[in-house]
C-alpha positions in Angstrom: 47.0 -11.1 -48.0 50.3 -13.2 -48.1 52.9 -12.9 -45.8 56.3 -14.6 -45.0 54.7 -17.5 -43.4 53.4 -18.5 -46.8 56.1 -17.8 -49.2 57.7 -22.0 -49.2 61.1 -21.6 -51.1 64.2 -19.6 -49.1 65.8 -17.4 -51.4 68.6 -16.7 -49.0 69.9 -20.5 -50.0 69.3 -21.0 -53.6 71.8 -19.5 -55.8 71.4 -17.0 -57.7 70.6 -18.7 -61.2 67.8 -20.2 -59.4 66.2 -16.9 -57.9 63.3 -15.2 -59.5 64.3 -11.8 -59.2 61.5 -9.0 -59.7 62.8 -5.5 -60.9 60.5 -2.9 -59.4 60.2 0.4 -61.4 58.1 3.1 -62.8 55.4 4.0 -60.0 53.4 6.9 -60.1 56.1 9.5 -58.7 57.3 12.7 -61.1 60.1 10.6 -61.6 58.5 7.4 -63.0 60.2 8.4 -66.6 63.6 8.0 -64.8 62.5 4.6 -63.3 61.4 2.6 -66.0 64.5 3.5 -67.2 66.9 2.0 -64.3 64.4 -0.8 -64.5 64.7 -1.8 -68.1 68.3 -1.6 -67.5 68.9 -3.4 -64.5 67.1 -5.8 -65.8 69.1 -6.5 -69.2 71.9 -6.3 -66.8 70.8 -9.4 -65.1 69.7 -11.2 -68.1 73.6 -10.3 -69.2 74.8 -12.1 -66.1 72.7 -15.2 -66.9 70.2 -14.4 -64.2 66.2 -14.4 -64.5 64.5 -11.0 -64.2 61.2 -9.7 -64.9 60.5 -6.5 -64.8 57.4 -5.5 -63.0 55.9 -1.7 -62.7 54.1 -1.2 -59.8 52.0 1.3 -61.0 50.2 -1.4 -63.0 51.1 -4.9 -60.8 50.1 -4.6 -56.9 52.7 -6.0 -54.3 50.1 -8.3 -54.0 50.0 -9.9 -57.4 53.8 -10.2 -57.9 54.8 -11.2 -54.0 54.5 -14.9 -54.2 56.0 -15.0 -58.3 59.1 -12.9 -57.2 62.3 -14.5 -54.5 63.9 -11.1 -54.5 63.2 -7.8 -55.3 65.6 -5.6 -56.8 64.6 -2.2 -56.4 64.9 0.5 -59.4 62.0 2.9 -58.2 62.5 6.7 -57.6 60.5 9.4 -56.1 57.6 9.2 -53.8 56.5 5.7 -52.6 59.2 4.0 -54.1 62.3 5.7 -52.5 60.7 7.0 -49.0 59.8 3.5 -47.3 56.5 3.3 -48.4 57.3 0.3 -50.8 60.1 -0.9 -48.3 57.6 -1.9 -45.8 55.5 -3.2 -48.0 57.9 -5.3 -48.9 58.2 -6.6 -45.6 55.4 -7.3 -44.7 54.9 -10.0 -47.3 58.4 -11.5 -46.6 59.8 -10.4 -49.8 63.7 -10.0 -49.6 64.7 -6.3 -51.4 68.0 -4.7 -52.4 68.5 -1.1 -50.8 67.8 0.5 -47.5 65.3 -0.4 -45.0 62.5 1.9 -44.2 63.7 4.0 -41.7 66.8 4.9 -43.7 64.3 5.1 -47.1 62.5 7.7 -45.4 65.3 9.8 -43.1 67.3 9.9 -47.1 64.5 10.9 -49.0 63.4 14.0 -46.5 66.0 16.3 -46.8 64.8 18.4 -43.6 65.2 15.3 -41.8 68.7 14.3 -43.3 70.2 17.6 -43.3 69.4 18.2 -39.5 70.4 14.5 -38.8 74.0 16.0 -41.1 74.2 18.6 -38.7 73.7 16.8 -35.5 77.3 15.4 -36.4 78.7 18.8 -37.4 78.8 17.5 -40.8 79.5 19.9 -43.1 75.9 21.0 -45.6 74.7 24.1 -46.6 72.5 26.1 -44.2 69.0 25.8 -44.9 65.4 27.0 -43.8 62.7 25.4 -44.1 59.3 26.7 -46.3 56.2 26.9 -44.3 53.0 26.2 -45.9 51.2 28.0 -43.1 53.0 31.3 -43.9 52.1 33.7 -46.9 54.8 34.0 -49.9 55.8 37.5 -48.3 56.4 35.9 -45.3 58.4 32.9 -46.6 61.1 35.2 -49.0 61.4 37.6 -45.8 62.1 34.7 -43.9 65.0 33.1 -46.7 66.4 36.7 -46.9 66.8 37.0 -43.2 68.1 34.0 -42.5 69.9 33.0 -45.8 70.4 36.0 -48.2 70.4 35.6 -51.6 71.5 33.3 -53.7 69.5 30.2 -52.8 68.5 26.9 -53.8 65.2 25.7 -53.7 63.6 22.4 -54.1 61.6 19.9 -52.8 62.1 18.5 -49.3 61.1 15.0 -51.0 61.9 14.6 -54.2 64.9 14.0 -56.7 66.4 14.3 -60.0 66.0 18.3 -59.2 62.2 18.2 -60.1 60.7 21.3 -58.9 64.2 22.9 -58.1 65.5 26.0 -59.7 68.4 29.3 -57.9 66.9 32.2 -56.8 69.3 35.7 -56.8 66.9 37.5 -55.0 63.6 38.1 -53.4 61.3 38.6 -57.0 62.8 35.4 -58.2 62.4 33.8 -54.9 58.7 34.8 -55.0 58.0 33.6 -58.6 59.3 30.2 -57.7 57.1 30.0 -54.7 54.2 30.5 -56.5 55.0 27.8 -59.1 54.8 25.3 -56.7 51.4 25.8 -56.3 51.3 24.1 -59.4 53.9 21.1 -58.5 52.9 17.8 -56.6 55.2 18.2 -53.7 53.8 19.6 -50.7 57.0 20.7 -48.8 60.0 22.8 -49.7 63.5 24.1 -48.1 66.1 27.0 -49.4 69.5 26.5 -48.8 72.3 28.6 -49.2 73.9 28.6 -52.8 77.5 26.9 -52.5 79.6 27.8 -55.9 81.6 24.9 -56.9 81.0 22.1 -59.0 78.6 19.0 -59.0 80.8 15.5 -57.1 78.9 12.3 -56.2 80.4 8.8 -54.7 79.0 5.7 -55.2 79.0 3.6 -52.4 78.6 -0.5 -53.0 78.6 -3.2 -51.0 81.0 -5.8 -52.7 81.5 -9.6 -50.9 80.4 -7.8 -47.9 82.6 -5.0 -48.0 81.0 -1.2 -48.1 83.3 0.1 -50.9 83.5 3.6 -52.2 83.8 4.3 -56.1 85.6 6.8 -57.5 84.2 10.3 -57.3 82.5 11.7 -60.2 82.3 15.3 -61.4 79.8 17.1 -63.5 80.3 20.6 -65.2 77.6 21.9 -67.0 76.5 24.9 -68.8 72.8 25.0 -67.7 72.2 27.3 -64.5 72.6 24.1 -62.2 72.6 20.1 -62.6 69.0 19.8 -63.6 66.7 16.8 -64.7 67.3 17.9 -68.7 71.6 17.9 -67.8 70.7 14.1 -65.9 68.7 12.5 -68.6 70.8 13.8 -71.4 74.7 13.5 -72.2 74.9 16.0 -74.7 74.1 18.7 -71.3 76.4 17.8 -68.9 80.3 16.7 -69.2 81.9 14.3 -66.6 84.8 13.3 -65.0 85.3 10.2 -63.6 87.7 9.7 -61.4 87.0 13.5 -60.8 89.7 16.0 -61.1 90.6 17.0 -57.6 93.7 16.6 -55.0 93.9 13.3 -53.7 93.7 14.0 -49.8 90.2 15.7 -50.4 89.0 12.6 -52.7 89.9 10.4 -49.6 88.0 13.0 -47.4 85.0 12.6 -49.2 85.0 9.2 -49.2 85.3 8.6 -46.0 82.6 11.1 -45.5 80.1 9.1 -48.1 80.7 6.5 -45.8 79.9 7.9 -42.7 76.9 9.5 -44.0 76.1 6.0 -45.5 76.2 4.3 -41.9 74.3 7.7 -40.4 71.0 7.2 -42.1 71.4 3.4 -41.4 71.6 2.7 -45.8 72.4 -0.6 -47.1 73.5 -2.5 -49.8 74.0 0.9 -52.3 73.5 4.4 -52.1 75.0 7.6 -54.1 75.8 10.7 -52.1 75.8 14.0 -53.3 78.6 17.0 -52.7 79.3 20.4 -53.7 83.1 21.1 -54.2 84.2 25.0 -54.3 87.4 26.0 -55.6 88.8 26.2 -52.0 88.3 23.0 -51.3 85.1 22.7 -49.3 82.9 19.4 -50.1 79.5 19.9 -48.7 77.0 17.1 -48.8 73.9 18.0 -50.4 72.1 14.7 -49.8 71.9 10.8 -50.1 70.1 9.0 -52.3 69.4 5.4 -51.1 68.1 4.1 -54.4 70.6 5.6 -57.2 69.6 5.7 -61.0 70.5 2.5 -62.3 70.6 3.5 -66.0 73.8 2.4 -67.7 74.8 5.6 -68.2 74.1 7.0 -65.1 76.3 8.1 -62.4 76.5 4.9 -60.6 77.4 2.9 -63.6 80.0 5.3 -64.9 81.5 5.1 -61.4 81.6 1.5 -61.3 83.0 1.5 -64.5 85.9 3.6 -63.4 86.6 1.0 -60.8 86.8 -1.9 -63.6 83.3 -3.1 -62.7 80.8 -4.3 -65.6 77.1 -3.0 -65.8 75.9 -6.9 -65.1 78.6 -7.1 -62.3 77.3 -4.0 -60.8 73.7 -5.0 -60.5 74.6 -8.5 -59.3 76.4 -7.0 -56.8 73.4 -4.9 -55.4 71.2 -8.2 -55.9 73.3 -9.9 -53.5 73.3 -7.2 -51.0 69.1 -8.1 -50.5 70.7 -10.6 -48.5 73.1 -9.7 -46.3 70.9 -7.3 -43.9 70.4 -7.7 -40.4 68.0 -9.8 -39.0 65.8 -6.9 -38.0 66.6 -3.3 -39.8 64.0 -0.5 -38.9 
């Protein structure tokens, strides 16, 4: 198996025309579709910046095939194994340099049991939640929401994204009918969270010349029951605002809350963290996403467009970040 100790070239000196950057995507996750499409972007962004990229889907190429080809990786997978750590560690232990979060904040972002009682260890403000027990009977687990919740709620995975497997239930029938669907899905565990009425808001975070800077705050209206994967794969479904449409001091609130949230789960590099805004101003964090869509559509792009960054800017910017880590990062 190769390691560091046999990888001979240093790509934390050469510069970046030089590196041999490998642009991990697709996977075998439910949201493979999504990341073959951030790959294939990301990597005509870097071609656009004059760098070399090859775009490698490690559903087909093992870590071990590619290691000792690639200087860097820049990473554009989503879902399971890609966005939990799995592939982070990997990573590291063949010495390959990656762009993202290590794999203890991979894995703390991607569980959202683990993130939202991490959220409210810091009396950060999230929804209240409960989480779905396998070992109880359907009965049991809508008595349980109702008692502890009441109705609406949302459901959806405890480890997964782009709202696969996550739908509103009013009440205890619907409740019950989703349950038993996911008999049927791939993920194994599930919360219910109380049902906050405002509007869709994420903030990209990216680290520029070394400096974690917020983007500006975009908002999503839709006319779909919630912000599902059809509204965030298609255009024509969702309409967005970006800079978003809300008073200044709660912009700089949330910002400053991305941030800390950021820092919290120990990301790096990039990240894209997710709000609910009501009409009365409350901005509740949802979750964090440690590996955002890189599409050049997508919400990250559109944000760093807003902030006068290009699409080929934006991804040399999260290429550099693969090397400004610490030394050690769990």
């Amino acid at each position: 198996m190769s390691t560091a100790t046999t990888r001979h070239r240093n790509p934390a000196t050469l510069p970046l025309e030089e590196l041999r950057i490998g642009v991990l995507c697709g996977g075998d996750s439910p949201e493979r579709p999504g990341s073959l499409a951030s790959g294939a972007a990301a990597a005509k962004g870097l071609a656009q910046a004059g760098l070399t990229a090859e775009l490698i889907d490690v559903a087909e190429v093992s870590v071990d095939q590619f290691a000792e080809r690639i200087d860097v990786a820049l990473m554009a997978l989503h879902g399971l194994g890609g966005e939990d750590g799995k592939m982070q560690g990997t990573l590291e232990t063949y010495g390959v340099p990656y762009t993202g979060s290590g794999v203890l904040a991979s894995a703390t972002g991607m569980d959202k049991l683990a993130f939202k009682q991490l959220l409210a260890s810091q009396h950060i403000d999230t929804p209240k939640w409960v989480e779905l027990l396998p070992a109880l009977t359907t009965a049991a687990n809508v008595g349980m929401v109702g008692h502890t919740l009441g109705y609406p709620v949302f459901y959806k995975p405890a480890s997964g994204g782009g709202s696969l497997g996550a739908g509103i239930a009013k009440d205890q029938q619907q409740m019950t009918e989703l349950l038993d669907g996911t008999k049927h899905q791939q993920y194994q565990r599930y919360l219910a969270e109380a049902l906050v009425d405002g509007s869709p808001v994420t903030i990209g975070l990216v680290e520029i010349d070394g400096i974690l800077t917020a983007l500006p705050a975009l908002q999503v209206t839709t006319d779909r029951e919630f912000y599902d994967y059809e509204a965030k794969h298609d255009l024509s479904m969702r309409t967005e605002t970006c800079p978003a449409d809300l008073p200044t001091p709660l912009l700089g609130h949330m910002a400053q809350t991305a941030k800390r949230v950021h820092q919290l789960v120990g990301a790096h590099g990039v990240s894209r963290v997710d709000f609910m805004v009501t009409p009365g101003g409350r901005a509740a964090v949802l979750e964090i996403n440690t590996l955002p869509g890189l599409s050049e559509h997508g919400n990250l792009a559109t944000m760093a467009r807003a902030a006068g960054i290009s699409y080929p800017d934006l991804m040399v910017h999260i290429l550099r970040s693969a090397f400004t880590k610490p030394a050690y990062l769990p």
